[in-house]
Biopython code that builds the backbone (N, CA, C, O; Angstrom):
import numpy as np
from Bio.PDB.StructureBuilder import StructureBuilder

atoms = [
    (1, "UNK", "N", (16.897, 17.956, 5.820)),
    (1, "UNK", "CA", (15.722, 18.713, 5.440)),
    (1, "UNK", "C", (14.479, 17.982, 5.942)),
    (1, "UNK", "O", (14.235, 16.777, 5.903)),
    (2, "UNK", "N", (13.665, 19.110, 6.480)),
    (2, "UNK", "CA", (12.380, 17.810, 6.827)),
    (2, "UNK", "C", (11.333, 17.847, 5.843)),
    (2, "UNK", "O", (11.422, 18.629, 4.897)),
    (3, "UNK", "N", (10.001, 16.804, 6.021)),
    (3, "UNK", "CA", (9.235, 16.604, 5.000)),
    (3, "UNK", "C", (8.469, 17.906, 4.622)),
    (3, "UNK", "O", (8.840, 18.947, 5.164)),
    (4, "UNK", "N", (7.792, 17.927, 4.046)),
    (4, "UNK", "CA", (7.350, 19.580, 3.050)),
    (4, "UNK", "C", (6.159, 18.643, 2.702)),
    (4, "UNK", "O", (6.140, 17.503, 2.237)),
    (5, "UNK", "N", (4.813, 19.804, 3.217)),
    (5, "UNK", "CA", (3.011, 19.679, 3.412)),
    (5, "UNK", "C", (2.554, 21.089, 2.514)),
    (5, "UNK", "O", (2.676, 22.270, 2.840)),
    (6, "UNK", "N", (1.982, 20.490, 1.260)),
    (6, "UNK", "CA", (1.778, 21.604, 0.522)),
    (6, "UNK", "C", (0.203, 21.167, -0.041)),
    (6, "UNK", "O", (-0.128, 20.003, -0.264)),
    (7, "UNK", "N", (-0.605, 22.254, -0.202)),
    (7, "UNK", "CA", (-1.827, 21.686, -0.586)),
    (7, "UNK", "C", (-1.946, 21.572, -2.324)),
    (7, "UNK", "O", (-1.084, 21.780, -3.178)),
    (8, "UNK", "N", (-3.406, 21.146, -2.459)),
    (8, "UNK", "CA", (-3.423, 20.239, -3.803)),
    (8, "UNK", "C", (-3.382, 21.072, -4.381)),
    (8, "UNK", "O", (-2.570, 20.946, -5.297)),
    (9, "UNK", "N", (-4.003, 22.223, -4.349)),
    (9, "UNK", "CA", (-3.756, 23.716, -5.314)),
    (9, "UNK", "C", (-2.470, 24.251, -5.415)),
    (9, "UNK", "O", (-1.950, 24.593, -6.477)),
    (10, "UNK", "N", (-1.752, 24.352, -3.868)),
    (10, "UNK", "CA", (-0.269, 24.667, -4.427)),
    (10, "UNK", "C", (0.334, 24.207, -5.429)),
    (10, "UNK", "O", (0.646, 24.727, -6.500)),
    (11, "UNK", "N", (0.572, 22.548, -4.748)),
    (11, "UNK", "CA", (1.321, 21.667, -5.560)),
    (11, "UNK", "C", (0.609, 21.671, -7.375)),
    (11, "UNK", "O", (1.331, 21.382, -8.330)),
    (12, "UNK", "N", (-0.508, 21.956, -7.494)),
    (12, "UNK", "CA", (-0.710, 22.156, -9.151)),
    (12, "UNK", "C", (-0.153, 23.332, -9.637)),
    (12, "UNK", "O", (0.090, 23.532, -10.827)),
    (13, "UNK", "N", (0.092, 24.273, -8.546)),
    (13, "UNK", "CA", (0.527, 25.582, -9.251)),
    (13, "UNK", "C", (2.085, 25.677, -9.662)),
    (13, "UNK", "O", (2.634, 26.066, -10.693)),
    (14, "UNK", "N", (2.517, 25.229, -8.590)),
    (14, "UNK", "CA", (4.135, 24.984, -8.422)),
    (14, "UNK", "C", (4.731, 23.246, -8.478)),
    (14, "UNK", "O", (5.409, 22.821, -7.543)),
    (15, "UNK", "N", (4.500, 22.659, -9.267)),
    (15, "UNK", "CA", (4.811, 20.923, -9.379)),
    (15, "UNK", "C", (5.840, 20.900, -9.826)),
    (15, "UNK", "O", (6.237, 19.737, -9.753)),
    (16, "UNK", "N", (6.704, 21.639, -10.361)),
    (16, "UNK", "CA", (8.404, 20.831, -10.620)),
    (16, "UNK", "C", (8.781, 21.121, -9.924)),
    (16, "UNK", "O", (9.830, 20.490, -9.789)),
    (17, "UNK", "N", (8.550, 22.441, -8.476)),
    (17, "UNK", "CA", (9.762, 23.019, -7.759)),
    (17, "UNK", "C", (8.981, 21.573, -6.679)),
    (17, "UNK", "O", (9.874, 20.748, -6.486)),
    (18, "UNK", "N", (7.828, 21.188, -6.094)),
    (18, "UNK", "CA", (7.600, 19.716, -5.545)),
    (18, "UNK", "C", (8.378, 19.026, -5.941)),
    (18, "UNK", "O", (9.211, 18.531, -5.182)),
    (19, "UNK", "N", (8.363, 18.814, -7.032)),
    (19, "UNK", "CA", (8.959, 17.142, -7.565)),
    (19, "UNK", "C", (10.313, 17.656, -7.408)),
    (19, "UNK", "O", (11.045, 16.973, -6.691)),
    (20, "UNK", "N", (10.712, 18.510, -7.826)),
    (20, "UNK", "CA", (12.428, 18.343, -8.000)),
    (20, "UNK", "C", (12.594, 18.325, -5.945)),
    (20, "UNK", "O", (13.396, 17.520, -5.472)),
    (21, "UNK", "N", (11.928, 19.087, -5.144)),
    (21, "UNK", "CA", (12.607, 18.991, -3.820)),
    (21, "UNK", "C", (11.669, 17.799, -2.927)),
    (21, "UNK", "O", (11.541, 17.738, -1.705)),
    (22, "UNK", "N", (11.074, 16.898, -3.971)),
    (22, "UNK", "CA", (10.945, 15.379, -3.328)),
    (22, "UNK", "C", (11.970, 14.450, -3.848)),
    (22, "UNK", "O", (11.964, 13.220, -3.803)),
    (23, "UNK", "N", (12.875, 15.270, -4.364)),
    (23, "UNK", "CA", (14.076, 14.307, -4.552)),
    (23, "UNK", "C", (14.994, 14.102, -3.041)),
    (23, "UNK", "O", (15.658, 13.072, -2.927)),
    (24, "UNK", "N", (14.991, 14.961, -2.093)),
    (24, "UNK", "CA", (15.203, 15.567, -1.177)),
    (24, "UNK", "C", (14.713, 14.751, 0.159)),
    (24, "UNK", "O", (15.305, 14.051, 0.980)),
    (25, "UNK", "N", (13.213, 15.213, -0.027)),
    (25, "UNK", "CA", (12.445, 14.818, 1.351)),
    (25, "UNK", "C", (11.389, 14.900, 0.625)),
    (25, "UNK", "O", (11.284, 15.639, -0.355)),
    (26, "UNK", "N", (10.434, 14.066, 1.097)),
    (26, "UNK", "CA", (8.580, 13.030, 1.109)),
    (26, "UNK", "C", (8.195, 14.800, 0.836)),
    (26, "UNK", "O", (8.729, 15.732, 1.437)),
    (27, "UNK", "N", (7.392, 14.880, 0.032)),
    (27, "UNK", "CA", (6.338, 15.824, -0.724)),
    (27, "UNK", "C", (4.726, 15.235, -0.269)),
    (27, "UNK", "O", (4.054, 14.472, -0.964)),
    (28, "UNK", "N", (4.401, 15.690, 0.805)),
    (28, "UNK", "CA", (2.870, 15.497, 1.553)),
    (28, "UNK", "C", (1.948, 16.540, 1.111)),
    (28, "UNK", "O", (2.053, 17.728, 1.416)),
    (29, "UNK", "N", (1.005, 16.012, 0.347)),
    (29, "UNK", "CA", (0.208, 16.400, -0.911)),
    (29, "UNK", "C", (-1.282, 16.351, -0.008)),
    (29, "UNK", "O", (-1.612, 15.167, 0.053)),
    (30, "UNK", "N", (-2.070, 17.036, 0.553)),
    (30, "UNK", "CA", (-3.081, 17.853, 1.082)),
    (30, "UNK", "C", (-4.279, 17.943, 0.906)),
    (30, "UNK", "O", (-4.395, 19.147, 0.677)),
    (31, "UNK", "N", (-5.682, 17.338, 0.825)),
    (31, "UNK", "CA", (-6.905, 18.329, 0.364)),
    (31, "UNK", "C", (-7.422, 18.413, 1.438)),
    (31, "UNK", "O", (-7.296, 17.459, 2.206)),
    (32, "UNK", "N", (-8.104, 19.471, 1.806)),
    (32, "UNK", "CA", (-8.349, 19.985, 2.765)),
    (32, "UNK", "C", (-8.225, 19.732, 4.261)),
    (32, "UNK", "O", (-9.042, 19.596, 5.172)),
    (33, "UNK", "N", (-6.821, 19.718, 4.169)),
    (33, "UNK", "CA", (-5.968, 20.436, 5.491)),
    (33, "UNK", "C", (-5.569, 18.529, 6.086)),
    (33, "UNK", "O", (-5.182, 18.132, 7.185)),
    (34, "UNK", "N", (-5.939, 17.606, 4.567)),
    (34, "UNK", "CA", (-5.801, 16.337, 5.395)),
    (34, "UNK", "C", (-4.493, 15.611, 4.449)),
    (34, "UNK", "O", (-4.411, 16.045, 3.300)),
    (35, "UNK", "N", (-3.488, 14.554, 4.855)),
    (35, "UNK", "CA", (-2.763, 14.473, 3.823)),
    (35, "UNK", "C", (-3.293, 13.144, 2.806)),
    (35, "UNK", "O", (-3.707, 12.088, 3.285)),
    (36, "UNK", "N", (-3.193, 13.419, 1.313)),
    (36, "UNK", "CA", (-3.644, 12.778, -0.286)),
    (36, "UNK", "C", (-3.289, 11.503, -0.425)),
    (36, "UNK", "O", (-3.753, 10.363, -0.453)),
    (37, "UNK", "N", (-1.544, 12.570, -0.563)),
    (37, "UNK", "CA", (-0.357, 11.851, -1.303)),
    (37, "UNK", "C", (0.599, 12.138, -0.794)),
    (37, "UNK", "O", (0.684, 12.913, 0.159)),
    (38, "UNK", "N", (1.540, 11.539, -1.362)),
    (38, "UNK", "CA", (2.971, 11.817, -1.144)),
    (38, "UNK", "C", (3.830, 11.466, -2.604)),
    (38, "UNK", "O", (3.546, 10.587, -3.417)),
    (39, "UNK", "N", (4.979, 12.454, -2.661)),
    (39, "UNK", "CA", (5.861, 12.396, -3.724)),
    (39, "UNK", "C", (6.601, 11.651, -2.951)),
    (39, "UNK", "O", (6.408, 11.403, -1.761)),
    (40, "UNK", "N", (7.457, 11.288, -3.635)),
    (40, "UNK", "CA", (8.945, 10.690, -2.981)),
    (40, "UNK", "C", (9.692, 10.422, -4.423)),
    (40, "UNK", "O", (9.250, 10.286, -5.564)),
    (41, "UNK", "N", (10.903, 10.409, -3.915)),
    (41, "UNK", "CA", (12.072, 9.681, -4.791)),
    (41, "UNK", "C", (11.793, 8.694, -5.394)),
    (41, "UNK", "O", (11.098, 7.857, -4.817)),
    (42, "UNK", "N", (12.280, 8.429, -6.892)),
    (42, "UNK", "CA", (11.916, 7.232, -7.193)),
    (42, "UNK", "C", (12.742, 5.905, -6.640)),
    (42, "UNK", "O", (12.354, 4.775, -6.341)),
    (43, "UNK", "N", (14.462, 6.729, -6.630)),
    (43, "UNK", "CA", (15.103, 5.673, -6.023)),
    (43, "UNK", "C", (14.234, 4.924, -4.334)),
    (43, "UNK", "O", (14.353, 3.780, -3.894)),
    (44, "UNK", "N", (13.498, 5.975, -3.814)),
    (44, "UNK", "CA", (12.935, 5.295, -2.359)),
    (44, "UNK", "C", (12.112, 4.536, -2.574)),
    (44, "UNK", "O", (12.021, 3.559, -1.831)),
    (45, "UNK", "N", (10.887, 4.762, -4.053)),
    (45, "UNK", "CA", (10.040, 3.877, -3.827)),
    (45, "UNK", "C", (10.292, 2.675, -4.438)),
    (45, "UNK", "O", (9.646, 1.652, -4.211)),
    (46, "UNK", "N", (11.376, 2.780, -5.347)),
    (46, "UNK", "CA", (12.283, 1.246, -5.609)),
    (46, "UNK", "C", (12.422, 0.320, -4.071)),
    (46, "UNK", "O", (12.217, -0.833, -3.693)),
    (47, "UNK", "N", (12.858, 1.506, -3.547)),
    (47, "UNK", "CA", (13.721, 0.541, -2.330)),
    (47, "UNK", "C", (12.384, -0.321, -1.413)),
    (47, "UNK", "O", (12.237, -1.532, -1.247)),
    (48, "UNK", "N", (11.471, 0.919, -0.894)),
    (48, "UNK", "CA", (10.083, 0.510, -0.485)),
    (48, "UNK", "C", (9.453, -0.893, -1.228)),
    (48, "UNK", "O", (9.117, -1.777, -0.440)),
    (49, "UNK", "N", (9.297, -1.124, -2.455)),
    (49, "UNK", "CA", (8.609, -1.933, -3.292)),
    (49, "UNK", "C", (9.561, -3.244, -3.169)),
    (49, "UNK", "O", (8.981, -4.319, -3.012)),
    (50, "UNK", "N", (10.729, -3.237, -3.219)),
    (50, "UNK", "CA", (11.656, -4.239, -3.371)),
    (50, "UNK", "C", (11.145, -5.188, -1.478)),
    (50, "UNK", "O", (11.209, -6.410, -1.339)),
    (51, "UNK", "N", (10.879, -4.603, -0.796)),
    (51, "UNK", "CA", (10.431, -4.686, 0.527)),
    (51, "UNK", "C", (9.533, -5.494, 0.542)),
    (51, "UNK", "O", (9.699, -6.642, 0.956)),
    (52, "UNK", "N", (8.093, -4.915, -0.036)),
    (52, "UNK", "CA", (6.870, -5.297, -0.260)),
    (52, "UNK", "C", (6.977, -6.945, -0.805)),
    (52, "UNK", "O", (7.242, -7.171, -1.986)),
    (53, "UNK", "N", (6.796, -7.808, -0.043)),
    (53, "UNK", "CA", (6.541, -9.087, -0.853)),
    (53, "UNK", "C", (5.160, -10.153, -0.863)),
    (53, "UNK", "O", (5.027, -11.358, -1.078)),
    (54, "UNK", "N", (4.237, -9.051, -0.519)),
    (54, "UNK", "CA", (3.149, -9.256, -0.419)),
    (54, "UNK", "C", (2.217, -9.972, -2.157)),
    (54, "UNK", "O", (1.744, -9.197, -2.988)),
    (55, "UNK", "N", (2.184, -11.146, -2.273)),
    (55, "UNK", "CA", (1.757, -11.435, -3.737)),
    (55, "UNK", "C", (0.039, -11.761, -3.461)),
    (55, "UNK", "O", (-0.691, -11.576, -2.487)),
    (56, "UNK", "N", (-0.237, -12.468, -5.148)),
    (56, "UNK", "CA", (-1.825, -12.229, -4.887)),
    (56, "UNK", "C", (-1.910, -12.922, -5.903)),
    (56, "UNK", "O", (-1.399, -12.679, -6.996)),
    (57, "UNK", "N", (-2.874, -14.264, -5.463)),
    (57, "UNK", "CA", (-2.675, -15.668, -6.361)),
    (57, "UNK", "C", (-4.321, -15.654, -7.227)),
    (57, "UNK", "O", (-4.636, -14.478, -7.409)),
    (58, "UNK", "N", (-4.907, -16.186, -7.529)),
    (58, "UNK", "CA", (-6.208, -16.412, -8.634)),
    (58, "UNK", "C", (-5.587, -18.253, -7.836)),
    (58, "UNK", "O", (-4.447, -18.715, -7.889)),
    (59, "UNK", "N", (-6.934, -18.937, -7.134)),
    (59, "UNK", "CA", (-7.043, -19.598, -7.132)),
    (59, "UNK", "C", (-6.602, -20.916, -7.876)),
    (59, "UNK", "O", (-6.296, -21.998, -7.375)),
    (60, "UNK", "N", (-6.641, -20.594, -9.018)),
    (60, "UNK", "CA", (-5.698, -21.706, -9.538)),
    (60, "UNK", "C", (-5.147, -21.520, -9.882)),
    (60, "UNK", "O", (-5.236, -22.127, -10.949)),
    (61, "UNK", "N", (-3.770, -20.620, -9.890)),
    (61, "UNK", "CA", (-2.274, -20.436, -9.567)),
    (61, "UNK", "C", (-1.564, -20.830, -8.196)),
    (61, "UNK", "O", (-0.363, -20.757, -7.940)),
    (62, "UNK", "N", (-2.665, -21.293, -7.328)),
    (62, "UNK", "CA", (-1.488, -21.618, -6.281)),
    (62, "UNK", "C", (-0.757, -22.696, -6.125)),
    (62, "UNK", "O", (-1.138, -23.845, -5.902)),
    (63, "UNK", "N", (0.251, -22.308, -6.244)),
    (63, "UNK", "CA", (1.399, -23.384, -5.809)),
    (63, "UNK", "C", (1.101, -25.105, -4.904)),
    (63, "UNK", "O", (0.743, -25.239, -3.734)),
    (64, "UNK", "N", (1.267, -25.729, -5.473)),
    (64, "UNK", "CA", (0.902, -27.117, -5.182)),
    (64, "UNK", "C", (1.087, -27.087, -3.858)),
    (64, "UNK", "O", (0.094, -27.136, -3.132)),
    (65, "UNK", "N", (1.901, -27.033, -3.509)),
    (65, "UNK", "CA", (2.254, -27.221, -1.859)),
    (65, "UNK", "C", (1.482, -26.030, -0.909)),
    (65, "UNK", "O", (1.371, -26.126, 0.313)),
    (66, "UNK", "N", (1.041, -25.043, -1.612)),
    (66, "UNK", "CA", (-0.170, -24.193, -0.756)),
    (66, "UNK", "C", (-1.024, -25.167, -0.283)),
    (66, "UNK", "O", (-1.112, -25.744, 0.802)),
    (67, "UNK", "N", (-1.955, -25.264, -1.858)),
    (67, "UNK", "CA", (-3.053, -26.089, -1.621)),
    (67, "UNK", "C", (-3.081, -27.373, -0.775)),
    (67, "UNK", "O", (-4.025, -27.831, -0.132)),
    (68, "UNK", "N", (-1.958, -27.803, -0.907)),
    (68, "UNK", "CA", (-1.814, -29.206, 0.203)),
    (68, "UNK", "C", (-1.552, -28.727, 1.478)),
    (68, "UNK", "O", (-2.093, -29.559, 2.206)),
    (69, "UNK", "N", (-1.106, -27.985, 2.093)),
    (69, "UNK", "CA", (-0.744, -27.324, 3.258)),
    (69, "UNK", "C", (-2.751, -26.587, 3.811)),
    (69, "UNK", "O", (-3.344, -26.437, 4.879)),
    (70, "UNK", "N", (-2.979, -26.423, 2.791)),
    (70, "UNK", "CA", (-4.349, -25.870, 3.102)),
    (70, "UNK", "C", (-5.400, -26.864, 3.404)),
    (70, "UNK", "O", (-6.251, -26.674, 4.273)),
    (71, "UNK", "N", (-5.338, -27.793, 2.766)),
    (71, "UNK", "CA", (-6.267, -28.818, 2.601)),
    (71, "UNK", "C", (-5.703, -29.529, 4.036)),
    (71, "UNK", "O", (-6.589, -29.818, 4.840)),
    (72, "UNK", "N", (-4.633, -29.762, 4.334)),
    (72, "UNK", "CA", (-4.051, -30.369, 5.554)),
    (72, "UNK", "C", (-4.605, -29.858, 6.984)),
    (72, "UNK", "O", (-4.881, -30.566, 7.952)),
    (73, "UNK", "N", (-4.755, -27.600, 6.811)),
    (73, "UNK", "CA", (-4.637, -27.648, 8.019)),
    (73, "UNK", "C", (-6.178, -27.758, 8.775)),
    (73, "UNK", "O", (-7.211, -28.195, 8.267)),
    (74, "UNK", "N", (-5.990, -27.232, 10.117)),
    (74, "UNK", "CA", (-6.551, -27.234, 10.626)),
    (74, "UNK", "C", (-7.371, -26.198, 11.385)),
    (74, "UNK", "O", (-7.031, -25.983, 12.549)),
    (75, "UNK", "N", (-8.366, -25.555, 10.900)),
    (75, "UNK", "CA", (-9.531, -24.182, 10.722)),
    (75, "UNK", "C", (-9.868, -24.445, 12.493)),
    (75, "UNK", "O", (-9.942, -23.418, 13.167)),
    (76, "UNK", "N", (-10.045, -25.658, 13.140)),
    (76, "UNK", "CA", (-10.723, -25.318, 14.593)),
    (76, "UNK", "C", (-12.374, -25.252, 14.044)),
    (76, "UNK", "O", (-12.786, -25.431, 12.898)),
    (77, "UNK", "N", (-13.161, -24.925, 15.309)),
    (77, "UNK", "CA", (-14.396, -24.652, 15.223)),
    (77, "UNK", "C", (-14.898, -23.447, 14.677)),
    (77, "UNK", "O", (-14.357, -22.517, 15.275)),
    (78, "UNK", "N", (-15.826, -22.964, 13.660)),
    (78, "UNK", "CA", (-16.340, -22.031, 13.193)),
    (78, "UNK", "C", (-17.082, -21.481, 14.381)),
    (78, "UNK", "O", (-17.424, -22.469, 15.030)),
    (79, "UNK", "N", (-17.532, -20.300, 15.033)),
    (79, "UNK", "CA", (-18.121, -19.756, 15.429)),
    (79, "UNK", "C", (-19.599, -19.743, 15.053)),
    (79, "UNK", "O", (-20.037, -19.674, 13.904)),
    (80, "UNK", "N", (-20.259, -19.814, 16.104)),
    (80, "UNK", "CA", (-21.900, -20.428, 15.499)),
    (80, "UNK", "C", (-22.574, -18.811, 14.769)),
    (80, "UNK", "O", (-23.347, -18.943, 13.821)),
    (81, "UNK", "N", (-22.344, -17.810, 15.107)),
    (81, "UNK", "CA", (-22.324, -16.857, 14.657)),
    (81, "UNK", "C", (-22.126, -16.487, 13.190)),
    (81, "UNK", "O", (-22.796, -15.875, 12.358)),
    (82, "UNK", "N", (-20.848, -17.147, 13.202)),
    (82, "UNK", "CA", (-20.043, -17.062, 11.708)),
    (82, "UNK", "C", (-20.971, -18.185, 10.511)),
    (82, "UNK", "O", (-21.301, -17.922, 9.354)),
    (83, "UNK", "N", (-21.190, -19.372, 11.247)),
    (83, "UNK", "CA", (-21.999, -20.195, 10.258)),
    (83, "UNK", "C", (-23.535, -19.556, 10.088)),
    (83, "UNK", "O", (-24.152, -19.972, 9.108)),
    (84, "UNK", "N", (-24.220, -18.576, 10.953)),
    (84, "UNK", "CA", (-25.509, -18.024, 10.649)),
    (84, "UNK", "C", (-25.380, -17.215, 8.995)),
    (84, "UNK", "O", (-26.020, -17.201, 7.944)),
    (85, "UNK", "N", (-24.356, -16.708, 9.460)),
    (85, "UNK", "CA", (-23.620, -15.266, 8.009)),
    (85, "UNK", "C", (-23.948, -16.540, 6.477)),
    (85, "UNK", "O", (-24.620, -16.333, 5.466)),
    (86, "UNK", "N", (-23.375, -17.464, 6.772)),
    (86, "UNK", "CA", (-22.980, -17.951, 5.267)),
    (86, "UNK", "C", (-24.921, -18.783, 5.277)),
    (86, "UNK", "O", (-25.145, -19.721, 4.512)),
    (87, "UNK", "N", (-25.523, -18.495, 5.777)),
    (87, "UNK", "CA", (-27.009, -19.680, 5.231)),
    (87, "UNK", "C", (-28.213, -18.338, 4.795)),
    (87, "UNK", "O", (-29.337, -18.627, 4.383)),
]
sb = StructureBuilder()
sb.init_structure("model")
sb.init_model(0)
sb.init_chain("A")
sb.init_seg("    ")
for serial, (resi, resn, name, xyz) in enumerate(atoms, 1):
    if name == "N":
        sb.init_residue(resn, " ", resi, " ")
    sb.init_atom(name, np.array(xyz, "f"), 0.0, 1.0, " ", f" {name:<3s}", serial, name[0])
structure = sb.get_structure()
């Protein structure tokens, strides 16, 4: 089955017969004539997310060996450009 492009008004009018046939195939969700969203399976976006290992630290949570690896390396020359931005 291929993916199914329904607009935002459809999909509010008709949303379980969407959801039940994004069990199926990706539900591409529309406002004006551009795509939103997308439904999908939950089992897919398990699978998608399990993928994703992209994390996101608060400065002082990072891992000891970050910060030493950071403090170690080596940045090169700043761009004289780039040092105008920060004064």
């Amino acid at each position: 089955m291929s993916d199914i492009s329904v607009s935002a008004t459809e999909f509010q009018t008709r949303a379980g017969l969407y959801i039940e046939q994004s069990g199926k195939a990706p539900v591409f969700i529309t406002k004006h004539r551009r795509p939103a969203r997308v439904l999908i399976d939950i089992e897919e976006y398990e699978r998608l997310k399990a993928r994703d290992t992209r994390r996101a630290y608060a400065i002082e949570a990072l891992p000891d060996e970050w910060v030493e690896a950071l403090k170690a390396s080596d940045y090169g020359n700043a761009a004289p450009e780039l040092d105008a931005l920060m004064k």
